[in-house]
N, C-alpha and C positions, 0 to 999 in steps of 0.2 A: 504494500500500500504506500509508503514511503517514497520508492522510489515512483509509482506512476505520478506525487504530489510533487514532487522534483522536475519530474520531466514534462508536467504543462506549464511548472512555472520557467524552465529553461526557454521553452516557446517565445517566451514573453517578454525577456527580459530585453530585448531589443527594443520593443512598443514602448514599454514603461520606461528606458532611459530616454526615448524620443520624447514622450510627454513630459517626461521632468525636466530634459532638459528645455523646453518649450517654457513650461512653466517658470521656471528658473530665471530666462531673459523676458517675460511679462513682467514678473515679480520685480525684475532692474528698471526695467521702464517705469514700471508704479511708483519706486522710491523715487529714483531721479526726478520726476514730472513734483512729488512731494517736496524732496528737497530743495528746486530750485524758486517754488509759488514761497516756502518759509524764510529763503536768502532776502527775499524783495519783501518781507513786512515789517523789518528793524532797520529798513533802511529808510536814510533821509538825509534831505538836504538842508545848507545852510541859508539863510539869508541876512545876509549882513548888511547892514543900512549903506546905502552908496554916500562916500564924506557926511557932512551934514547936512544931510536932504533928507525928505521923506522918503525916498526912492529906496527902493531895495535890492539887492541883486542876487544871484544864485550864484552860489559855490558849492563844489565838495561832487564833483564830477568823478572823479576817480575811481572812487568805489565802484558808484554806477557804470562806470565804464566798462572796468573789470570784470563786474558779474555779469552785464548785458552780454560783452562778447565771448563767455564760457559758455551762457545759456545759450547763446542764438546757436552758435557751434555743433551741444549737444543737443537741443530740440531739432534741427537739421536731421540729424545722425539716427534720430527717432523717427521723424517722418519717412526715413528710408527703409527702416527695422523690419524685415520680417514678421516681426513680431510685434508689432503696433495694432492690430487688429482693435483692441477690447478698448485700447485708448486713442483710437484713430482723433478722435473729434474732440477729445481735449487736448492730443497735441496738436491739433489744429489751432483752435482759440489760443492755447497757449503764447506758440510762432508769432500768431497774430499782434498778440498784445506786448510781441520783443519787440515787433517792426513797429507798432507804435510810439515805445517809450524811446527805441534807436532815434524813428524820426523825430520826434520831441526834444530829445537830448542833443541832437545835431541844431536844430534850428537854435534852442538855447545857447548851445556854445557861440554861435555865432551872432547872437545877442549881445 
Protein backbone atom coordinates (compact mmCIF):
# COMPACT_ATOMS: atom_id res chain seq x y z
CA UNK A 1 0.00 0.00 0.00
CA UNK A 2 2.91 2.34 0.73
CA UNK A 3 4.45 2.12 -2.20
CA UNK A 4 1.23 2.54 -4.68
CA UNK A 5 0.95 6.14 -2.19
CA UNK A 6 4.50 6.91 -3.26
CA UNK A 7 4.15 6.21 -6.71
CA UNK A 8 0.99 8.70 -7.54
CA UNK A 9 2.52 11.13 -5.43
CA UNK A 10 5.95 10.80 -7.72
CA UNK A 11 3.36 11.53 -10.72
CA UNK A 12 2.86 14.79 -9.38
CA UNK A 13 5.59 16.13 -8.10
CA UNK A 14 6.23 17.82 -11.36
CA UNK A 15 2.54 19.73 -11.35
CA UNK A 16 2.99 20.67 -7.72
CA UNK A 17 6.52 22.22 -8.13
CA UNK A 18 4.94 24.01 -11.20
CA UNK A 19 2.02 25.57 -9.17
CA UNK A 20 4.31 26.46 -6.37
CA UNK A 21 6.48 27.60 -8.15
CA UNK A 22 3.70 29.96 -9.85
CA UNK A 23 2.43 30.75 -6.68
CA UNK A 24 5.76 31.70 -5.35
CA UNK A 25 6.20 34.64 -8.17
CA UNK A 26 2.27 35.88 -7.51
CA UNK A 27 3.11 35.98 -3.81
CA UNK A 28 6.51 38.46 -5.13
CA UNK A 29 4.38 40.41 -7.11
CA UNK A 30 1.71 40.90 -4.15
CA UNK A 31 4.46 42.14 -1.79
CA UNK A 32 6.33 44.24 -4.07
CA UNK A 33 2.92 46.03 -5.42
CA UNK A 34 2.42 46.37 -1.17
CA UNK A 35 5.70 47.56 -0.56
CA UNK A 36 6.03 50.07 -2.91
CA UNK A 37 1.94 51.85 -2.21
CA UNK A 38 3.71 51.94 1.98
CA UNK A 39 7.33 53.75 0.55
CA UNK A 40 4.92 56.67 -0.93
CA UNK A 41 2.70 57.29 2.42
CA UNK A 42 5.62 58.70 4.97
CA UNK A 43 6.70 60.53 2.25
CA UNK A 44 6.73 64.33 1.99
CA UNK A 45 7.61 67.28 0.86
CA UNK A 46 9.20 70.43 2.18
CA UNK A 47 7.84 73.93 1.65
CA UNK A 48 9.83 76.53 2.62
CA UNK A 49 8.68 80.12 2.44
CA UNK A 50 10.43 81.69 -0.70
CA UNK A 51 12.92 84.93 1.25
CA UNK A 52 10.29 86.80 2.80
CA UNK A 53 7.26 86.50 0.87
CA UNK A 54 4.38 84.76 1.26
CA UNK A 55 5.36 82.54 -1.56
CA UNK A 56 6.25 79.03 -0.99
CA UNK A 57 8.37 76.72 -2.73
CA UNK A 58 8.83 72.98 -2.83
CA UNK A 59 11.86 71.04 -1.86
CA UNK A 60 13.02 67.72 -0.94
CA UNK A 61 12.85 66.11 -4.42
CA UNK A 62 15.21 63.59 -3.99
CA UNK A 63 13.60 61.09 -2.05
CA UNK A 64 10.83 61.20 -4.59
CA UNK A 65 13.03 60.83 -7.09
CA UNK A 66 14.71 57.82 -5.99
CA UNK A 67 11.72 55.97 -5.00
CA UNK A 68 9.66 57.15 -8.21
CA UNK A 69 12.44 55.61 -10.49
CA UNK A 70 12.97 52.08 -8.40
CA UNK A 71 9.12 51.90 -8.65
CA UNK A 72 8.50 52.85 -12.20
CA UNK A 73 11.51 50.34 -13.18
CA UNK A 74 9.90 47.51 -11.11
CA UNK A 75 6.13 48.16 -11.94
CA UNK A 76 7.49 47.97 -15.64
CA UNK A 77 9.12 44.51 -14.83
CA UNK A 78 5.51 43.51 -13.52
CA UNK A 79 3.56 44.41 -16.25
CA UNK A 80 5.72 42.15 -18.21
CA UNK A 81 5.49 39.04 -15.54
CA UNK A 82 4.00 36.11 -16.50
CA UNK A 83 2.64 36.03 -13.63
CA UNK A 84 0.71 39.30 -13.31
CA UNK A 85 -2.50 37.77 -14.04
CA UNK A 86 -4.41 38.03 -10.57
CA UNK A 87 -2.95 41.79 -10.35
CA UNK A 88 -3.15 42.75 -13.92
CA UNK A 89 -5.29 45.99 -13.01
CA UNK A 90 -3.79 47.01 -10.10
CA UNK A 91 -0.53 47.13 -11.68
CA UNK A 92 -2.01 48.93 -14.18
CA UNK A 93 -3.59 51.86 -11.90
CA UNK A 94 -0.44 51.58 -10.09
CA UNK A 95 2.05 52.52 -13.40
CA UNK A 96 -0.45 54.88 -13.93
CA UNK A 97 -0.25 56.91 -10.80
CA UNK A 98 4.15 56.80 -11.26
CA UNK A 99 3.54 58.55 -14.64
CA UNK A 100 1.50 60.81 -12.87
CA UNK A 101 3.48 61.85 -9.90
CA UNK A 102 6.83 61.56 -12.71
CA UNK A 103 4.85 64.07 -14.66
CA UNK A 104 4.13 66.21 -11.79
CA UNK A 105 7.58 66.10 -10.29
CA UNK A 106 9.17 67.20 -13.64
CA UNK A 107 6.93 70.14 -14.21
CA UNK A 108 7.64 71.09 -10.54
CA UNK A 109 11.30 70.82 -10.96
CA UNK A 110 11.17 73.05 -13.48
CA UNK A 111 9.08 75.41 -11.57
Amino acid sequence: MKKLVEAGMVEHVGICDEIGEKAAKEYHIEKSLAKMQREWEGLNFLLPKFKNTSTYTIAGFDDAMNILDEHIVTAQAMQFSPFKKPFEDEIERWCAKLMVVSDTLEEWIKC
